[in-house]
N, C-alpha and C positions, 0 to 999 in steps of 0.2 A: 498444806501450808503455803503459805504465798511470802515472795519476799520481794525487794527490790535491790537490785544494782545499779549502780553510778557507769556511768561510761569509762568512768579512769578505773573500773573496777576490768573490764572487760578488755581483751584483746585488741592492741591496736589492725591486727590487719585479717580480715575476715577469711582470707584468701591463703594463709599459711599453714602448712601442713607437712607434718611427717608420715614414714610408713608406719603402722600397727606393730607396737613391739610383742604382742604375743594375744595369749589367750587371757581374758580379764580374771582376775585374783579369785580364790574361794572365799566362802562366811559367807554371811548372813547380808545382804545389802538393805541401807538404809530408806527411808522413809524420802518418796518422793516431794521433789520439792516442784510448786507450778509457780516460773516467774514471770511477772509482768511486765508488759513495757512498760517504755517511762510515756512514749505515745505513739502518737496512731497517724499511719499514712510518710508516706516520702515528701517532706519540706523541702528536701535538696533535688525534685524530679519534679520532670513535667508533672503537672494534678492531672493532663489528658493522656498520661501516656497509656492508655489501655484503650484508645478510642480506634474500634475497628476500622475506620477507614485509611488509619494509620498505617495500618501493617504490612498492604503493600507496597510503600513508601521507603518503609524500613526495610523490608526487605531485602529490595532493589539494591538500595544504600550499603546494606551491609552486603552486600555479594560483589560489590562491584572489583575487586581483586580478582576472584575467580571467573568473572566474567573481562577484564582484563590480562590475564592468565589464560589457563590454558582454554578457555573457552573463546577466544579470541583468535587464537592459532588454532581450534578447531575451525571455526567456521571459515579461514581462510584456506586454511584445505580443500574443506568444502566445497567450493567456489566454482561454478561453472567454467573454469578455464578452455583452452583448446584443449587439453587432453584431458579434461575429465577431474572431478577426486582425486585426486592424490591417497587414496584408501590404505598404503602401507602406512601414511604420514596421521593417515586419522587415530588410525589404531594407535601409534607410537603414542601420541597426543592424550587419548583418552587412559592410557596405559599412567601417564604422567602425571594426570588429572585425579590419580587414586582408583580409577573406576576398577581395575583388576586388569593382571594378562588376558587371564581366561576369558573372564568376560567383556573387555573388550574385542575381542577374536570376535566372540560370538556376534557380538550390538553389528562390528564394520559385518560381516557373515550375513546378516541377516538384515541391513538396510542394504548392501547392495541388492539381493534377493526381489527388493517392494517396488522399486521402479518408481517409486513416490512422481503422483505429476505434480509435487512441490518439489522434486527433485533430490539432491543429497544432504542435502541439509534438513530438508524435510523429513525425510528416511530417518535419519539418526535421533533429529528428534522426537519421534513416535515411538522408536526403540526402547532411547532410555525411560520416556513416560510408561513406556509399558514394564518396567521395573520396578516401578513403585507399587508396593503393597497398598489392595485395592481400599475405598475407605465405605463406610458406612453410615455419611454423616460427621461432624462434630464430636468429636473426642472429649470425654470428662471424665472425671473418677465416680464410681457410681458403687453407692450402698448396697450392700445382699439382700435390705432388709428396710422399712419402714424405722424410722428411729434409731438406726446405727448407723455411724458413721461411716464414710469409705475411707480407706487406708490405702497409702501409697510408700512404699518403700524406694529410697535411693541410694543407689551402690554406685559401687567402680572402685576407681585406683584414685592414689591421691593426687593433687594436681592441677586434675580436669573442671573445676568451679563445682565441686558439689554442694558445699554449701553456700554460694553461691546462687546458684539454682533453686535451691531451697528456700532463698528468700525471696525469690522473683516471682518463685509459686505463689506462696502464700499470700503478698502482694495482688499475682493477680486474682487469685480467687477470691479475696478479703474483697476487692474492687469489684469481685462480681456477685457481693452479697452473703461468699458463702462463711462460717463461723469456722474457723482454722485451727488445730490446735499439732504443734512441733512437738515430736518426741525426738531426745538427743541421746541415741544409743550409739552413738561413737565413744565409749566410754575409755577406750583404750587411749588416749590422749587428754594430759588435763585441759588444755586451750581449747581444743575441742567443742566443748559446752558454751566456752566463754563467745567463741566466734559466733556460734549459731545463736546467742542473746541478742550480738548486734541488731543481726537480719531481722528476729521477731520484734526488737527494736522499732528496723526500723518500718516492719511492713504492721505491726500494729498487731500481732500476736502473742497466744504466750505459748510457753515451753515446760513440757513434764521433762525432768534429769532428778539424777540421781548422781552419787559421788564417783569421781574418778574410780576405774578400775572395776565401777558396778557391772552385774550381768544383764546385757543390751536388752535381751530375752524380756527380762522383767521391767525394762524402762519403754518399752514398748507395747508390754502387758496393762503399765499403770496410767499411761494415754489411753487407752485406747477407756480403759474406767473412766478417767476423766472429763473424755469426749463425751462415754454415755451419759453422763449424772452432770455435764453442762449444756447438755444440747448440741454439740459441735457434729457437723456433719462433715468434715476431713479432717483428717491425722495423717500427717507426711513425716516420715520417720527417717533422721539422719542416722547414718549407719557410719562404719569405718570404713577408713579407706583401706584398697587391701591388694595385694599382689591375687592374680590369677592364681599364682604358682602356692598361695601359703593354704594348704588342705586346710588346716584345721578352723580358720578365719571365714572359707569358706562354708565349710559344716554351719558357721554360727549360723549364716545368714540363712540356711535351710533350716533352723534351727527358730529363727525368727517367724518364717513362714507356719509352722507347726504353731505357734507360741498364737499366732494371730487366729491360723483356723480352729481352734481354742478358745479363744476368747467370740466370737464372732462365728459360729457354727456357720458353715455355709458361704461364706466372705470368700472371695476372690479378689485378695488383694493385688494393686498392681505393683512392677516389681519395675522401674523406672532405670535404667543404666547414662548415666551419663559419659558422655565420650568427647575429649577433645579433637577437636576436627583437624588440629595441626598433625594430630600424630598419622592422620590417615591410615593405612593396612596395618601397622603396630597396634594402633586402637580397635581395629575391629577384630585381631587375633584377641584382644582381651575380651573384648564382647561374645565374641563366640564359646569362649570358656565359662563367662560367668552363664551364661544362657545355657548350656552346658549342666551346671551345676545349681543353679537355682529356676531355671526359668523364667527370661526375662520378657514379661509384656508392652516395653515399650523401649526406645532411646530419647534420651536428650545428645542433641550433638551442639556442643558449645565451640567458642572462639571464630564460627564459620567466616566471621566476616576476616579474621587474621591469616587468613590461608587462601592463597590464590587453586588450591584443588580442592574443589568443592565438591568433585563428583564422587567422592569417598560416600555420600547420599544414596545412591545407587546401588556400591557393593554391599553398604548393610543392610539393604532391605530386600536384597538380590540371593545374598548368603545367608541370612539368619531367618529372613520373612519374619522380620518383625517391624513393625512401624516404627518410623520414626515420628513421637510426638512432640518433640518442641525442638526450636533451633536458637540458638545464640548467635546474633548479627551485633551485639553490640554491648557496651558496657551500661547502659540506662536500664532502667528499671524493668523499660518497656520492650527492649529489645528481644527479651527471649520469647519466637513467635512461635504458635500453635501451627505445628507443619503440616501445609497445604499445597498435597504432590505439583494442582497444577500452577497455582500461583508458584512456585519453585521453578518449575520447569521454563515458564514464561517468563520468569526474573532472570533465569542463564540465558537464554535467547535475547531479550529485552535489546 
């Protein structure tokens, strides 16, 4: 069934959210509903915001805190003085900067070691590039199968811009030709559904949901039909937001994974965490739970540009060894970039 909503029907602010009060209701769940935008593409956004030569531009832009922060006080430590590095002060610095105790020990440990003939500064920077989880090319969500879709699952905690995110996606993919379709299994909140209508709004998608309190399971089962029997080659599935700590919220999302390998014999779906960058080591103790409990194939690290410690980049791909695939430098459409270790690393230096 397809319906339409009014914008005074929908949530005024795309970005509010509570925790998951429990595990969604028993019976029978109804009969999904597929709604449509009212239209298509960002009126209120650059039309070029997806233009690659942009994005290390943006980059730069959104990082300049953290490169005025503690990346600033690193490299003046750095600094070829008469006595040298200052290396107790590096550590402290990189320590400050989110990267970790430990591993910063280790990074000052092991560029003193390199004798870089770019010297210490050089040494550190070869360090931390060599902590970034190696790449294989250009990242995308990729089908199991000729004519089914790939699926991307987004979790975390609340807070963190997940949906949010979810509309930036689809955006960019819509922008890269590809046929998008949103499943809203956050069902544990009514606004919920209504938020994520905005973003399909406004990036020119639609959205499989079902009623408040439905089992996600199944709102994620009926996208994933709808994808096949429209053609749609991605499904990017909002999920609840949820505590580390709530077991049985957690179950679901394992729960969701089964639902998928199910429907899509063979799919490897990816399993997307987004993380606020302000929260630095708090956020990556969540990360390493959900990964933990679901296994997570990717990070979004959002807010990056509002945080002068950017190097919290480092400890999650240092600790979890999982990539980081997109970063939020900014509020525009265009700002969530497809993270590229070395353009990264050259934007902290810059």
């Amino acid at each position: 069934m397809f319906r339409r909503r009014r914008r005074d029907e929908v949530a005024a602010d795309p970005d509010t959210s509570t925790d998951a009060p429990g595990e969604a209701a028993g019976g029978s769940d109804p009969q999904p509903a597929f709604d449509r935008p009212l239209f298509a593409g960002f009126d209120d956004d650059d039309p070029d915001a997806f233009r690659p030569g942009d994005a290390e531009a943006r980059l730069e832009h959104g990082l300049e805190r953290t490169r005025g922060g503690f990346m600033s006080r690193l490299r003046d430590y750095l600094g070829d003085g008469p006595g040298g590095p200052a290396w107790d002060d590096v550590e402290e610095t990189l320590i400050a900067g989110d990267v970790g105790a430990a591993l910063s020990m280790e990074i000052v440990e092991r560029a003193r070691q390199r004798r870089d003939p770019g010297g210490a500064e050089a040494a550190v920077r070869a360090e931390l590039a060599s902590l970034l989880v190696p790449r294989g090319g250009a990242w995308e969500p990729r089908s199991a199968a000729v004519g089914r879709p790939a699926v991307v699952l987004i979790v975390g905690v609340n807070g963190t811009g997940k949906t949010t995110t979810i509309g930036k996606l689809a955006a960019r993919y819509t922008a890269e030709g590809r046929t998008v379709l949103l499943a809203a299994a956050d069902t544990f909140r009514a606004a919920a559904i209504d938020q994520l209508l905005i973003w399909a709004d406004r990036a020119g998608v639609q959205v499989v949901s079902h009623a408040p309190g439905a089992d996600p399971g199944a709102v994620v089962y009926d996208a994933i039909d709808a994808a096949v029997a429209r053609g749609a080659d991605l499904v990017i599935a909002d999920t609840a937001g949820r505590l580390h700590t709530k077991s049985s919220l957690m179950d679901e999302l394992s729960k969701i994974r089964r639902i998928v390998d199910k429907r899509l014999p063979g799919a490897e779906p990816e399993t997307l965490f987004v993380l606020d960058g302000t929260t630095g080591q708090n956020g990556l103790q969540q990360a390493k739970a959900f990964h933990d409990a679901v296994g997570l194939t990717g990070i979004v690290l959002t807010k990056l540009d509002s945080t002068a410690k950017g190097g919290i980049v480092f400890a999650i791909e240092h600790d979890l060894a999982v990539p980081v695939r997109f970063v939020g430098v900014g509020e525009g459409i265009g700002d969530l970039l497809p993270f590229d270790p070395d353009a990264f690393v050259a934007a902290l230096f810059a």
